[in-house]
N, C-alpha and C positions, 0 to 999 in steps of 0.2 A: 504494500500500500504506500503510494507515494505522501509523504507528509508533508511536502511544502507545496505551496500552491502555487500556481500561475496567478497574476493578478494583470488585467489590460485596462487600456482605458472603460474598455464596455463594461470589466463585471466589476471595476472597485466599487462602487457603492454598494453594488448586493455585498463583497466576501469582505469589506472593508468598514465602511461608513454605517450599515446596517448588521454590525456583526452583534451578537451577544455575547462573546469572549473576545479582552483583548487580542488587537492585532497588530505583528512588528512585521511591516513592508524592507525587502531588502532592494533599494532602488540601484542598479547594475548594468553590467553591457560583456559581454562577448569577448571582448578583447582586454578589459580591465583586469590584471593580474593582482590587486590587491583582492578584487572581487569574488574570485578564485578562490583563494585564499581564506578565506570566509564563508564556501559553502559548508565546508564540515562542521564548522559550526554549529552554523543554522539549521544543518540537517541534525546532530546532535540534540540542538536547542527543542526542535520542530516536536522531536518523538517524547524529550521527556514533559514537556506542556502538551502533549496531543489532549484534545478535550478539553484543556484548560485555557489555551490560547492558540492563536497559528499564527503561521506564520507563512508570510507569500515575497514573491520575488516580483519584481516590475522593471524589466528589459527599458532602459531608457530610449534605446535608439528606436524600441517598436510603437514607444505609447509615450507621446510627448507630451502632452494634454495633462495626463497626469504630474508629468514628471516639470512642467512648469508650474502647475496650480501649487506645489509644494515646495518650487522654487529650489531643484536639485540641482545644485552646483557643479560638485563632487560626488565623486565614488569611489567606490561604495557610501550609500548614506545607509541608515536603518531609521526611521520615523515608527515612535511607538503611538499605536491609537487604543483610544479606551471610547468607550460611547462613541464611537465616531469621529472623535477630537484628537485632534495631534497633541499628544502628554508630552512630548519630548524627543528628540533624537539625536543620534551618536554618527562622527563622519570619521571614515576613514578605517581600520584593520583594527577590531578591538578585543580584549581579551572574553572568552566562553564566560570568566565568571563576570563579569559587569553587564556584560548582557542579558545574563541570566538574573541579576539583580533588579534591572530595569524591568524583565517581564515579573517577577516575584511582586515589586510594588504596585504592579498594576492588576492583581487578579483580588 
C-alpha cells in the first residue's frame, strides 16, 4: 500500500484543505537532489502517522497553481496543514526527528 500520496493542483482541497487529519505537503521536482534525499523520510514518517496524519508530495514543475498560492520558493519545502490552515513549514533537508515533532504537535 502506497503511503504517501500524490497531491495536484485538482485534488488538494479534497486530500489537503478538506482533510480530517493533519496534513505535511512535500513541495519537490525530479531533478532536486536534496528532495531525494528526503523521501525516506517521509516514507518513514508517512507509515508510522498512517491514520493519524498523511502525508502527500506536490511535483512543482506539474502543478504551479498550487505551488504559487503557497509561495514555494525553494526545495524541498514541507508546509504543515491542520484544519486546512498552513501551521507552519520547514525549507530545505531536515532531520526525521523535527519533522516528526512538527506532525506530533499537530494531531
Amino acid at each position: 500500500m502506497k503511503q504517501i500520496i500524490e497531491v495536484t493542483d485538482n485534488n488538494f482541497k479534497k486530500e489537503v484543505l478538506e482533510s480530517k487529519v493533519p496534513v505535511v505537503i512535500d513541495f519537490w521536482a525530479v531533478w532536486c537532489g536534496p528532495c531525494k534525499a528526503m523521501s525516506p523520510i517521509l516514507n518513514e514518517l508517512a507509515k508510522e502517522f498512517a491514520g493519524r496524519a498523511k502525508i502527500g508530495k506536490v511535483n512543482i514543475d506539474e502543478n504551479s497553481n498550487t505551488t504559487e498560492t503557497y509561495s514555494v520558493f525553494n526545495i524541498p519545502t514541507l508546509i504543515f496543514f491542520k484544519d486546512g490552515i498552513e501551521a507552519g513549514r520547514v525549507v530545505g533537508i531536515n532531520p526525521r526527528e523535527k519533522i516528526s515533532k512538527r506532525i506530533v504537535e499537530l494531531l
